[in-house]
NULUM-407390 format. One line per field, with one value per residue: y, z, x of N, C-alpha, C, CB in turn; residue in three letters. Coordinates in Angstrom, 2 decimals. Glycine has a CB too. Layout:
<sites>
n_Y <- [Y_...]
n_Z <- [Z_...]
n_X <- [X_...]
ca_Y <- [Y_...]
ca_Z <- [Z_...]
ca_X <- [X_...]
c_Y <- [Y_...]
c_Z <- [Z_...]
c_X <- [X_...]
cb_Y <- [Y_...]
cb_Z <- [Z_...]
cb_X <- [X_...]
residu <- [ALA_...]
</sites>
This chain:
<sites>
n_Y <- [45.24_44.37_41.08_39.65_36.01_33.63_31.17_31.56_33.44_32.56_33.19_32.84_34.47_36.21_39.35_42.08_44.95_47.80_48.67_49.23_49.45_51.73_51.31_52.95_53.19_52.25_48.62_48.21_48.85_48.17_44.87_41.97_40.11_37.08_33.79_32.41_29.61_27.97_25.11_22.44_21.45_18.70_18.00_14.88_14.05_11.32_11.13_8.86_9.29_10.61_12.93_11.89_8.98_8.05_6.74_8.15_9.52_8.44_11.09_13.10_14.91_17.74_19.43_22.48_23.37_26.52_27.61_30.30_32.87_35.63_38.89_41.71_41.74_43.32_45.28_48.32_48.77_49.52_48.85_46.04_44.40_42.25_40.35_39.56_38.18_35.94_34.41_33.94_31.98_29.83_29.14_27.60_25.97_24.26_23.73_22.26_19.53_18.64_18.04_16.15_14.27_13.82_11.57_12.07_14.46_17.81_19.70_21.59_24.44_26.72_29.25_30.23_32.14_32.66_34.76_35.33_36.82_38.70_40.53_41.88_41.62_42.35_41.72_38.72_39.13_40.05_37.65_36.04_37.51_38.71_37.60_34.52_33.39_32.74_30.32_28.32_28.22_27.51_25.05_23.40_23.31_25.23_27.04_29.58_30.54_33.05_32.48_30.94_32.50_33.00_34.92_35.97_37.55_35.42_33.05_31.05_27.80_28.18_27.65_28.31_28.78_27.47_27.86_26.48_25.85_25.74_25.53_26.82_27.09_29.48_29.22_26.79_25.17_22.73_22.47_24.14_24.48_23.60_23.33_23.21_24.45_23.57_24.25_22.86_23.95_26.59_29.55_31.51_33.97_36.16_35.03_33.45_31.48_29.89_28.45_26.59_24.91_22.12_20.01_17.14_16.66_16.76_18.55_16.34_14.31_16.46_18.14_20.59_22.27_23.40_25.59_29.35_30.14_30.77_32.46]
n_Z <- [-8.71_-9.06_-9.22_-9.90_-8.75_-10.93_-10.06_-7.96_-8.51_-10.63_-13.05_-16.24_-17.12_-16.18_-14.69_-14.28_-12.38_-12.06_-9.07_-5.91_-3.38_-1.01_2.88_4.90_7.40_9.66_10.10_12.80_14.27_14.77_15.86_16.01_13.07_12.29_11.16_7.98_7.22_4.01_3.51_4.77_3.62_3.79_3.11_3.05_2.89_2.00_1.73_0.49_-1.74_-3.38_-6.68_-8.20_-7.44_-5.58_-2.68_0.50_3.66_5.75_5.20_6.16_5.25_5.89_5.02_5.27_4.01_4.46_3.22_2.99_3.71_2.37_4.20_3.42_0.49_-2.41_-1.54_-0.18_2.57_5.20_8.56_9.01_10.99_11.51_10.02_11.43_13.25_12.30_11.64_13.33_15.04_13.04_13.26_15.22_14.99_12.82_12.98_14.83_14.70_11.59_13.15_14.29_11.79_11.27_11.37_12.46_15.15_14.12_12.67_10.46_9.13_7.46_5.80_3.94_1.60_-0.74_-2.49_-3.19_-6.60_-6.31_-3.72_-2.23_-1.95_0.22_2.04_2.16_3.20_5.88_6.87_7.84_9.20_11.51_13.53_13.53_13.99_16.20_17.56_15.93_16.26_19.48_18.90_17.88_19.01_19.81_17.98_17.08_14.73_12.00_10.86_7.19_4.37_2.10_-0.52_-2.30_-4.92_-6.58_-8.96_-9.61_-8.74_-9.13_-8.01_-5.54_-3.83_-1.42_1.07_3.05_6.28_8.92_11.72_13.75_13.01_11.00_9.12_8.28_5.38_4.45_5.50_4.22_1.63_-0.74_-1.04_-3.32_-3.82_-4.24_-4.94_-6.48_-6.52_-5.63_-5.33_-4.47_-6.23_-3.64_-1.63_0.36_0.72_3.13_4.00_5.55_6.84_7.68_8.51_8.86_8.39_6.05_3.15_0.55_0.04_0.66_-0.68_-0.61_1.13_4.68_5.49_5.16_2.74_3.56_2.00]
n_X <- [-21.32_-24.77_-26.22_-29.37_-30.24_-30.83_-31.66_-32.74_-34.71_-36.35_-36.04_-34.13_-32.48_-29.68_-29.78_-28.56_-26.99_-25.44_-24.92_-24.84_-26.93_-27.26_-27.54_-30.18_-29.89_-26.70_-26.55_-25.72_-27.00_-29.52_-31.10_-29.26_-28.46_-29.80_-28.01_-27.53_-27.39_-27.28_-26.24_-23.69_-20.75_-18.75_-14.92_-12.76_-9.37_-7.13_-3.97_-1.45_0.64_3.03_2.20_3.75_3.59_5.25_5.88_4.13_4.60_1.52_-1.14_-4.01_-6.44_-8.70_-11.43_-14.38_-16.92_-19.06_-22.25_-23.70_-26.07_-25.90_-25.62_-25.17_-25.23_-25.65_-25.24_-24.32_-22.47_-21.05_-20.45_-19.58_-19.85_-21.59_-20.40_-18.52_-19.42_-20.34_-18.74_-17.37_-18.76_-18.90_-16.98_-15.66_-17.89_-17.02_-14.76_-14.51_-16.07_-14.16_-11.39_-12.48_-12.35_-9.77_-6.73_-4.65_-2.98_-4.34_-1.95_-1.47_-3.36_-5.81_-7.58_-10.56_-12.71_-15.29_-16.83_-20.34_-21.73_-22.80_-21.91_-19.14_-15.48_-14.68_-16.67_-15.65_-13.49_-14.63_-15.88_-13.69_-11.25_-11.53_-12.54_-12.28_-10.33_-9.54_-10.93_-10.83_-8.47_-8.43_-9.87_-7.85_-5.38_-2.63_-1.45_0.10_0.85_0.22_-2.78_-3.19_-4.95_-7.47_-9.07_-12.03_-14.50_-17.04_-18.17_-21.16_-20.19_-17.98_-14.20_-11.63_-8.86_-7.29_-5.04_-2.96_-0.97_2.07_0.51_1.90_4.65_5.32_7.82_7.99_8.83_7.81_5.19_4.05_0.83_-1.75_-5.12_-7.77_-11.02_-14.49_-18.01_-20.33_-23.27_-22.47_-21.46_-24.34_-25.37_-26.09_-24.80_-22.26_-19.09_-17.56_-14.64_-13.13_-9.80_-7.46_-4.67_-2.72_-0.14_2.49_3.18_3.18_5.65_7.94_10.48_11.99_13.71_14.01_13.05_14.00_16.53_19.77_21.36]
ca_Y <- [44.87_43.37_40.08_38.69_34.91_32.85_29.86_31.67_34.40_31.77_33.27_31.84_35.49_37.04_40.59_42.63_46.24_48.07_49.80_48.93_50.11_52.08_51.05_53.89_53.51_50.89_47.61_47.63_49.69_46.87_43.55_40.80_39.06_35.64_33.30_31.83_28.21_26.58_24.01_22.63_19.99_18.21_16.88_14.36_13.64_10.43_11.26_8.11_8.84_12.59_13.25_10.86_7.54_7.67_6.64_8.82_9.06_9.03_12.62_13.55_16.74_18.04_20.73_22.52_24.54_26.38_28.14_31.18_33.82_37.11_39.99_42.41_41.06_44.51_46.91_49.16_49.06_50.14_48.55_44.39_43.77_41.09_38.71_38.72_36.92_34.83_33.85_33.17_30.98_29.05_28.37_26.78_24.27_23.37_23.14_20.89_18.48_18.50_17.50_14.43_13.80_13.46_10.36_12.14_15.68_18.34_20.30_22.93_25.31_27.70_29.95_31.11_32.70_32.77_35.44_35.59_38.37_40.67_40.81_42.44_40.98_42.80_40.36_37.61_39.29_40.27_36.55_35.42_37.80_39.64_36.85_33.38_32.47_32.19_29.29_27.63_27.54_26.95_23.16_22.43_23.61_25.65_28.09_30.88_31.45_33.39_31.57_31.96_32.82_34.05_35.14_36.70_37.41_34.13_32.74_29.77_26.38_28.79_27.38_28.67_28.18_27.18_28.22_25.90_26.70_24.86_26.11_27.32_27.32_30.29_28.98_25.71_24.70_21.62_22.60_25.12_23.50_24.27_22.98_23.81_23.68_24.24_23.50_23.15_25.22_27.36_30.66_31.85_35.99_36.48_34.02_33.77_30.09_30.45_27.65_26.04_23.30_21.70_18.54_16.23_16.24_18.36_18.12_14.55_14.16_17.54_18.39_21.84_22.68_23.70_27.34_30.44_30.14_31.42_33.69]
ca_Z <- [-9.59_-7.95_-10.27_-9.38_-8.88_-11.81_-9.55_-6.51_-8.99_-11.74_-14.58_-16.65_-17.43_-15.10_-15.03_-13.36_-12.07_-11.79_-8.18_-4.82_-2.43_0.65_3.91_5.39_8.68_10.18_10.84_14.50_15.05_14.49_16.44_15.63_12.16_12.35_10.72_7.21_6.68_3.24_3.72_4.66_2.62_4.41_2.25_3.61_1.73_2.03_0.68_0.10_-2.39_-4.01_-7.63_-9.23_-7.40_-4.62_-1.41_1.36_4.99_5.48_5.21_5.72_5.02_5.81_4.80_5.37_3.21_4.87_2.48_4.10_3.05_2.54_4.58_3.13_-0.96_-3.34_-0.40_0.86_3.81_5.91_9.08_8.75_12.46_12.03_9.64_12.25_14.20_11.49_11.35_14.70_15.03_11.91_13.06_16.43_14.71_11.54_13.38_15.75_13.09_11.15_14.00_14.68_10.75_10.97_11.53_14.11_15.58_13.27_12.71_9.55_9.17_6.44_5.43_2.47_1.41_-2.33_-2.53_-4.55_-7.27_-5.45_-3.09_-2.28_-1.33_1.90_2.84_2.29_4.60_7.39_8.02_8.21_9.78_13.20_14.88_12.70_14.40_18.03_17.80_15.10_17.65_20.37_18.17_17.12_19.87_19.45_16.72_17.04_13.37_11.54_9.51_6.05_4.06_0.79_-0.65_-3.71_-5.62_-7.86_-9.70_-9.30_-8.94_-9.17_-7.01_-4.86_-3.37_0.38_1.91_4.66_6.73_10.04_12.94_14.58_12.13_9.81_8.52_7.60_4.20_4.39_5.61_2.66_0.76_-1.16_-1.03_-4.34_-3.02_-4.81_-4.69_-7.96_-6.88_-4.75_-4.73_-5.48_-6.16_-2.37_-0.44_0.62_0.89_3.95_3.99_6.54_6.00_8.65_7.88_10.02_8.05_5.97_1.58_0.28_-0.31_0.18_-0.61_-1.37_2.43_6.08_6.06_4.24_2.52_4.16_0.93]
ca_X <- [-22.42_-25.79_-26.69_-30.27_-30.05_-31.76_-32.29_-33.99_-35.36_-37.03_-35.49_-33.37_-31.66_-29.08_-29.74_-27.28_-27.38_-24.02_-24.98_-24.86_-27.81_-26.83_-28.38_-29.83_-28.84_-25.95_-27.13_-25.37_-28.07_-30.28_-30.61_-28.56_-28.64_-29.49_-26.76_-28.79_-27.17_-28.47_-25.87_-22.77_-19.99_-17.57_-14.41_-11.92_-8.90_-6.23_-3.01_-0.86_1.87_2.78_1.94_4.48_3.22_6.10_5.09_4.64_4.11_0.05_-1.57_-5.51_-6.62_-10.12_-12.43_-15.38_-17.51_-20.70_-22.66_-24.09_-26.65_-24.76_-26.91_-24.92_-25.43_-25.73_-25.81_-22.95_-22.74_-19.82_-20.40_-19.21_-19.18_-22.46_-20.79_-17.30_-19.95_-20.82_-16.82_-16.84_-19.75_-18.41_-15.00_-16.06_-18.90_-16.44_-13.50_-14.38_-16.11_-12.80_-10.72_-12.35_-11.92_-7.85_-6.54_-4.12_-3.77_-3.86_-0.72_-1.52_-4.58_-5.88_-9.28_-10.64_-14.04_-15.63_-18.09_-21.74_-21.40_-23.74_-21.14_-18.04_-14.47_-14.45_-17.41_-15.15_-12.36_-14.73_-16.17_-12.42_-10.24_-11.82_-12.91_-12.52_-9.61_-9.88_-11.98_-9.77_-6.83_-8.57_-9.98_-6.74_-4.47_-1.89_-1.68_1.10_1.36_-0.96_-4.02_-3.54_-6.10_-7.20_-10.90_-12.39_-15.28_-16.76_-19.70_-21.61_-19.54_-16.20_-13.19_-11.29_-7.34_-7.33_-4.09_-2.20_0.58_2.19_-0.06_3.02_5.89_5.40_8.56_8.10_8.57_7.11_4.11_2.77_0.16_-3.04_-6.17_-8.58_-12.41_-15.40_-19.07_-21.12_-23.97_-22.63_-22.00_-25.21_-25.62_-26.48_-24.39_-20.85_-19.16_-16.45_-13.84_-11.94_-8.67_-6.50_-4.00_-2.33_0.87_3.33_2.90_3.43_7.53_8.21_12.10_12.47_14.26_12.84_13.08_14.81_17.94_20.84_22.36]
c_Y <- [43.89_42.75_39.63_37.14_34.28_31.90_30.50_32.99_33.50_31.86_33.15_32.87_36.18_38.55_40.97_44.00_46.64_49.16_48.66_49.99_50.51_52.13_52.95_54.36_52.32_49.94_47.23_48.51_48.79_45.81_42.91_40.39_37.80_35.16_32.47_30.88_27.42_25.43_23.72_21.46_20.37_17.93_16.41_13.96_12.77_10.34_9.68_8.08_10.22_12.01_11.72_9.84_7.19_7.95_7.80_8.98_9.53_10.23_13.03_14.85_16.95_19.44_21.46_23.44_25.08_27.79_29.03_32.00_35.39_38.32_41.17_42.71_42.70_45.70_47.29_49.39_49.36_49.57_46.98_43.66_42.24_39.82_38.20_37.98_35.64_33.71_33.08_31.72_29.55_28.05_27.93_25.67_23.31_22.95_21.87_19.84_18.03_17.59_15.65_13.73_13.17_12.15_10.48_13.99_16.69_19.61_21.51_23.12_26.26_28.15_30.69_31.24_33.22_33.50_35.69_36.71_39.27_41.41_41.62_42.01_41.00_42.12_39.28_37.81_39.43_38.92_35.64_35.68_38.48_38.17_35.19_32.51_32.03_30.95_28.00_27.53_26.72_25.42_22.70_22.43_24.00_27.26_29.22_31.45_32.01_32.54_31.84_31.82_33.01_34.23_36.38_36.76_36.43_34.01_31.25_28.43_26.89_27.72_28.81_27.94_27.97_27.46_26.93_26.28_26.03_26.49_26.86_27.40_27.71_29.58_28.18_24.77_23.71_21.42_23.39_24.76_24.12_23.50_23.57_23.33_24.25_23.63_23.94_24.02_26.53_28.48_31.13_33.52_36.62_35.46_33.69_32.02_30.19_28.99_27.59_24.81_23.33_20.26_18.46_15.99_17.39_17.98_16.55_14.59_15.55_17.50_19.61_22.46_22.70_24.70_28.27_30.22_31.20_32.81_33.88]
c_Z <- [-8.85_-9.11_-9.33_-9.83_-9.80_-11.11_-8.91_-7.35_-10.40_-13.15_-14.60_-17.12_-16.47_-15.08_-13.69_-13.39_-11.53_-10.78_-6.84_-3.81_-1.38_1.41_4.53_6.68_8.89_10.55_12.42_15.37_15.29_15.64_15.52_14.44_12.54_10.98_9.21_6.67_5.54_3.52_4.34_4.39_3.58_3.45_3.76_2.53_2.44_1.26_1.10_-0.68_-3.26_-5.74_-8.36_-8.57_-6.29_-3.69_-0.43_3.02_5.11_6.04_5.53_6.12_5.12_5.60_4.81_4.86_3.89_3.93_3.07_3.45_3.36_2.62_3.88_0.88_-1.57_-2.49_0.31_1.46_4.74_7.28_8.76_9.91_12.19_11.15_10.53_13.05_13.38_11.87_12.73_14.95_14.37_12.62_14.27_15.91_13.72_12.17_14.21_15.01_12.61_12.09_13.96_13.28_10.71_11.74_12.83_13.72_14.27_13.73_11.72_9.52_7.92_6.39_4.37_2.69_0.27_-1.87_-3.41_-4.98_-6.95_-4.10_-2.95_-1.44_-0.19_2.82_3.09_3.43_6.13_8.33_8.29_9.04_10.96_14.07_14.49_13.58_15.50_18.24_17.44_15.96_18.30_19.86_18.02_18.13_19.60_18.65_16.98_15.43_12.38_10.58_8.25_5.40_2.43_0.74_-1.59_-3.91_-6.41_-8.05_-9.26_-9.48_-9.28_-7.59_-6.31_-4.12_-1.69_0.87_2.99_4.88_7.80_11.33_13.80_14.32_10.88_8.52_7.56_6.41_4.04_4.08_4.77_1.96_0.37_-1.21_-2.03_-4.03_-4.15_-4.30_-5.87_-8.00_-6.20_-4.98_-5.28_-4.91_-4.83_-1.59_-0.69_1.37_1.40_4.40_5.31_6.19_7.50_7.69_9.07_9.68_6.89_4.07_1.40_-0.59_-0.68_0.31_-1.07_0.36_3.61_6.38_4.87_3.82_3.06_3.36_-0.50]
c_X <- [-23.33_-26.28_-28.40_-30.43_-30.56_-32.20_-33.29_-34.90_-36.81_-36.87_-34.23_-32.15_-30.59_-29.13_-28.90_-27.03_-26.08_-24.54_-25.50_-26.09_-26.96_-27.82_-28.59_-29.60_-27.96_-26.93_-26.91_-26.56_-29.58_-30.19_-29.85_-28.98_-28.47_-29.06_-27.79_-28.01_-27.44_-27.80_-24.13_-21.74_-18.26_-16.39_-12.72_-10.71_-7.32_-5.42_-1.66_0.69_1.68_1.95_2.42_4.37_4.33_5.51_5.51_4.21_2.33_-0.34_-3.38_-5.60_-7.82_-10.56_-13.59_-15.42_-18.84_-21.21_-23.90_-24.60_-25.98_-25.65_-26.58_-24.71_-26.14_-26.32_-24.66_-22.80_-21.43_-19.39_-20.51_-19.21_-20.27_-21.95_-18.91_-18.12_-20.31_-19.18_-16.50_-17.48_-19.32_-17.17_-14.98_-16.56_-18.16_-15.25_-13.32_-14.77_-14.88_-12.04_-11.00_-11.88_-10.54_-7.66_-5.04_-3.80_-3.44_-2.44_-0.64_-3.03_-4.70_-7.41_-9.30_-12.31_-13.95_-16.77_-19.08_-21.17_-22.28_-22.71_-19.65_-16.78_-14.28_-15.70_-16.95_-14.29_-13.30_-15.45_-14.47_-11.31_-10.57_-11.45_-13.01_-11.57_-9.14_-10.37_-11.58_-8.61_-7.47_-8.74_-8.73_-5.64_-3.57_-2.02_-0.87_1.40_0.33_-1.51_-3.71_-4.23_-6.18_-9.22_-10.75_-13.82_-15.26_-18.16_-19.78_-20.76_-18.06_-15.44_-12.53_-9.81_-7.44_-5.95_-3.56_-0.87_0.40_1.44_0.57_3.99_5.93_6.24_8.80_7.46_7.82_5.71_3.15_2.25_-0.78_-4.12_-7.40_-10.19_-13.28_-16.88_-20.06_-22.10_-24.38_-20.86_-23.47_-24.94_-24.93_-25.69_-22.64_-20.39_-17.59_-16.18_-12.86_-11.46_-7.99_-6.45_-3.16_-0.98_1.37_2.58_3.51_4.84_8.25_10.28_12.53_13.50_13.65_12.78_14.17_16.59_18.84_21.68_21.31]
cb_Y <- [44.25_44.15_38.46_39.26_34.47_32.32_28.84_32.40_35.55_31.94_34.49_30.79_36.34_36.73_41.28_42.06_46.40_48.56_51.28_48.96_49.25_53.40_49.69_54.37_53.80_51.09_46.62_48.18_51.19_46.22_42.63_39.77_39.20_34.82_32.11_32.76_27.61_26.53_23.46_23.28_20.39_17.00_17.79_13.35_15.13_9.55_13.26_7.78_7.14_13.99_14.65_11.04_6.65_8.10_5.20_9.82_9.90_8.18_13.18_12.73_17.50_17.60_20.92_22.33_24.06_26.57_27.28_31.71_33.67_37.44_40.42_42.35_39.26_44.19_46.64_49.91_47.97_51.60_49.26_44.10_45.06_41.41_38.27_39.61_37.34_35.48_35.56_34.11_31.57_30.17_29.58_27.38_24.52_24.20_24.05_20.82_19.31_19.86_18.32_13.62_14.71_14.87_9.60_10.75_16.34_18.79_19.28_22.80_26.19_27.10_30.99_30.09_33.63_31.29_36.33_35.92_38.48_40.12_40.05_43.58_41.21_44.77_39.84_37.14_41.08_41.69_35.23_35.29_38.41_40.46_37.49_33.53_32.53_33.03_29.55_28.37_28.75_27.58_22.88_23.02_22.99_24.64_28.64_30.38_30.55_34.56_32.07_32.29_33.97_33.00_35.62_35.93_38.22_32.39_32.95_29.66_25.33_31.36_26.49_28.83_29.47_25.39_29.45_24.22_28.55_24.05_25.31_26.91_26.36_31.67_28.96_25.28_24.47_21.17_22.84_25.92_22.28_24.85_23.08_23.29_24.25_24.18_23.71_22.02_24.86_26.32_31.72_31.01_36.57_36.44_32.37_35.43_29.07_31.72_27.86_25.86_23.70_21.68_18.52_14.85_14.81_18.52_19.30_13.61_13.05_18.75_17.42_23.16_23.74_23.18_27.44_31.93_30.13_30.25_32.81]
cb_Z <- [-10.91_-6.78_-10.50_-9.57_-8.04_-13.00_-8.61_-4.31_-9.65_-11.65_-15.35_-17.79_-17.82_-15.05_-15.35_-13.77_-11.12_-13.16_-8.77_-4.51_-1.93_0.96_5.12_5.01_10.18_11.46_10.16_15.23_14.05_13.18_16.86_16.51_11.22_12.85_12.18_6.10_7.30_1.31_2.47_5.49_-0.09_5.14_-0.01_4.34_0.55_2.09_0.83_-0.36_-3.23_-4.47_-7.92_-9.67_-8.98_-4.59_-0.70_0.73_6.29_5.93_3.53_6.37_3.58_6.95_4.22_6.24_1.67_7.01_1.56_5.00_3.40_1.02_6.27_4.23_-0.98_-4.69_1.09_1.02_4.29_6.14_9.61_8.12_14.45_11.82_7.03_13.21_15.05_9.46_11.20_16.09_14.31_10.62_12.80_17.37_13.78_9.99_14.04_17.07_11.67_11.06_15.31_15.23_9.96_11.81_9.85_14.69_17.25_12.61_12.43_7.88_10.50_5.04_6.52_0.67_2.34_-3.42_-2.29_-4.10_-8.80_-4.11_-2.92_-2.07_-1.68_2.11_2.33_1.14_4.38_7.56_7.28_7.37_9.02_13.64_15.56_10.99_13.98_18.86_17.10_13.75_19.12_21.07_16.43_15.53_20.46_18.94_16.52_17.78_12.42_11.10_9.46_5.31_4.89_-1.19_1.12_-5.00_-6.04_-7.42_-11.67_-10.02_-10.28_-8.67_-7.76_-4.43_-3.80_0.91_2.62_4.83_6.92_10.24_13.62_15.42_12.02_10.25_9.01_8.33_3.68_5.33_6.55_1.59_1.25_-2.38_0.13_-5.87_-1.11_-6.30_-3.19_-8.56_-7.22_-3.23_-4.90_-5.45_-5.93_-2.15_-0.57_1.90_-0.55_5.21_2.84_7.99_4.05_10.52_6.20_10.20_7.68_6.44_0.39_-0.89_-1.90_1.15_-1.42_-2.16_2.38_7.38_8.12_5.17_1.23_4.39_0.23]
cb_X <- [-21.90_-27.17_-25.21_-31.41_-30.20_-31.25_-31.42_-33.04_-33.90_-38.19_-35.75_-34.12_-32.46_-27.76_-31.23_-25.94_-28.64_-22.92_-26.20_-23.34_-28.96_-26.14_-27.50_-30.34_-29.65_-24.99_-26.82_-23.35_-28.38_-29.72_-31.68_-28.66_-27.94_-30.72_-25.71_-29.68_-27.58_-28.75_-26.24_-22.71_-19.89_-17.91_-13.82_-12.54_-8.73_-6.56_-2.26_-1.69_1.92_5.30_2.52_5.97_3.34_7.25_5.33_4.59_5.19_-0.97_-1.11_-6.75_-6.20_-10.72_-12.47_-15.87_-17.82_-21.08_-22.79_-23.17_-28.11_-23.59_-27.11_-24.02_-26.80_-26.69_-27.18_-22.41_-23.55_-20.09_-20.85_-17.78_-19.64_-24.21_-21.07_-16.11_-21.36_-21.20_-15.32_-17.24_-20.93_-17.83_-13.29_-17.05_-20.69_-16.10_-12.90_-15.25_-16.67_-12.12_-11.12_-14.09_-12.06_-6.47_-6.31_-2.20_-3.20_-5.14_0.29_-0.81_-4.56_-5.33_-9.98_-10.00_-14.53_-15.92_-17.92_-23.67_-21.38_-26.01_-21.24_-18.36_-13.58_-14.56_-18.39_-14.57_-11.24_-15.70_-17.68_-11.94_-9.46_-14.11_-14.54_-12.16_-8.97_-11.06_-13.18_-9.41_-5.94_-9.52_-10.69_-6.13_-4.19_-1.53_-3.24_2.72_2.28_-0.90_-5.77_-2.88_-6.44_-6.06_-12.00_-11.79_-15.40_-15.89_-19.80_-22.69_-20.31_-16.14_-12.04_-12.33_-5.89_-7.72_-4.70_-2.05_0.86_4.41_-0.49_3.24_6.55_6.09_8.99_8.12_9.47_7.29_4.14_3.04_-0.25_-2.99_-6.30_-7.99_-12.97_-15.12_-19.60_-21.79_-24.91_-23.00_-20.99_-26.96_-27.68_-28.02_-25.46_-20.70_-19.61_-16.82_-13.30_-12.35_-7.00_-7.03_-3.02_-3.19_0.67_6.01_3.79_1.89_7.89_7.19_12.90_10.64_14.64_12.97_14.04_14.70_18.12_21.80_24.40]
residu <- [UNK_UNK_UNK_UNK_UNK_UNK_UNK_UNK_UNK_UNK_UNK_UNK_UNK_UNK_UNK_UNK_UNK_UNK_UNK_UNK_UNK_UNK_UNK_UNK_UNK_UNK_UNK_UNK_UNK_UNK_UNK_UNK_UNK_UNK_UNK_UNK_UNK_UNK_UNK_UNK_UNK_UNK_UNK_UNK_UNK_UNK_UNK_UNK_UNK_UNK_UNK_UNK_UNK_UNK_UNK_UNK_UNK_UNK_UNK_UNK_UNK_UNK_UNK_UNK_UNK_UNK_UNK_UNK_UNK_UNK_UNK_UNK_UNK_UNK_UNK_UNK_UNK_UNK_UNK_UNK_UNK_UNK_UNK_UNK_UNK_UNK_UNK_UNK_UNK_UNK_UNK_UNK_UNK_UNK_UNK_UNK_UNK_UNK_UNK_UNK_UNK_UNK_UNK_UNK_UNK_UNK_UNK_UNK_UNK_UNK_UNK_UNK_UNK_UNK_UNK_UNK_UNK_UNK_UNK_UNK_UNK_UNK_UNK_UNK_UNK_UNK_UNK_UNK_UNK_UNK_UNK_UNK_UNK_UNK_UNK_UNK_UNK_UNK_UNK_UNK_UNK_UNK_UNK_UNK_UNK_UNK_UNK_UNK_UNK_UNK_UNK_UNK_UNK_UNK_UNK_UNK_UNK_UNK_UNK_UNK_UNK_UNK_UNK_UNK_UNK_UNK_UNK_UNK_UNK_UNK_UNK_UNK_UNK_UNK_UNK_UNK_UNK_UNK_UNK_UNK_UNK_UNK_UNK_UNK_UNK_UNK_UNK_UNK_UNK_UNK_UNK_UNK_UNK_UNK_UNK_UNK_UNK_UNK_UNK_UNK_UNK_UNK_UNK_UNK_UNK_UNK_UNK_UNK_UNK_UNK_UNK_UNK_UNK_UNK_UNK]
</sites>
């Protein structure tokens, strides 16, 4: 379903057209899309003591949101290769940012992507999973265990779950955490708001084990 924006449209109505345009030829046939930035929100976060007020060893967690015009917004298109460059691009300039954020090196990673409702989920997967995470190791060093991820369709000022996991220990319990992001006026229609998390430390007093039970 292709919604036209009320903000960038001037009305105050959402009208919404259950059909997707088809391009009529591939865009790789095309030059390059350039990358359309409106903005992008940092968050830092100082964890101190879990839920229930017990202390715990210090944690910071950072995140970046970049809110990106979605070329492919109520048009079917089949070919996704121009926004794995978007992914790439992304996860070089945010990652490194981030980094310096932590208060020491980071150790877990995660990606997510909320997509405008002109959009389609498989926009969210293709700025995250070709080429997102090459770039994301390389900043953080390391990385043997896969990114994890998530991404959906959402509406304006919708959230979104962030994923973490130890950079290199699928396994470890400790390290599985979530991160809930949003940005009040963003997704709009046309634009796709692609998330990156790293933390410097595991969940705050985690005690559930360090790996799979034995029986």
């Amino acid at each position: 379903m292709a919604c036209i924006d009320p903000v960038r449209s001037g009305n105050p109505i959402i009208d919404c057209v259950s059909i997707f345009q088809k391009l009529p030829h591939s865009c790789s046939e095309k030059e390059s899309l350039i990358m359309d930035i409106r903005k992008t929100v940092f968050i830092k976060e100082i964890i101190t003591t879990d839920e229930m007020g017990n202390p715990c060893d210090l944690i910071t967690r950072a995140a970046a949101m970049a809110i990106v015009r979605n070329p492919y917004a109520g048009i079917d298109q089949e070919d996704l290769s121009q926004l794995f460059d978007f992914g790439n691009q992304l996860g070089q300039s945010l990652t490194k940012e981030m980094v310096k954020m932590l208060d020491a090196s980071p150790v877990c990673y995660g990606k997510a992507a909320l997509v405008g409702s002109s959009g389609a989920m498989e926009h969210g997967a293709a700025v995250l999973h070709p080429r997102l995470g090459k770039p994301v190791r390389e900043a953080v060093g390391g990385g043997k265990a896969l990114m994890p991820s998530n991404h959906k369709v959402g509406t304006l000022g919708g959230s979104i779950d962030l994923p973490l996991g130890h950079k290199d220990e699928p396994w470890s319990f400790d390290h599985i955490d979530t991160m809930t992001l949003s940005v009040p006026d963003a997704p709009r229609a046309d634009e796709i708001v692609l998330c990156i998390g790293i933390s410097d430390g595991t969940r705050a007093h985690p005690r559930v084990g360090k790996g799979p039970s034995a029986t």
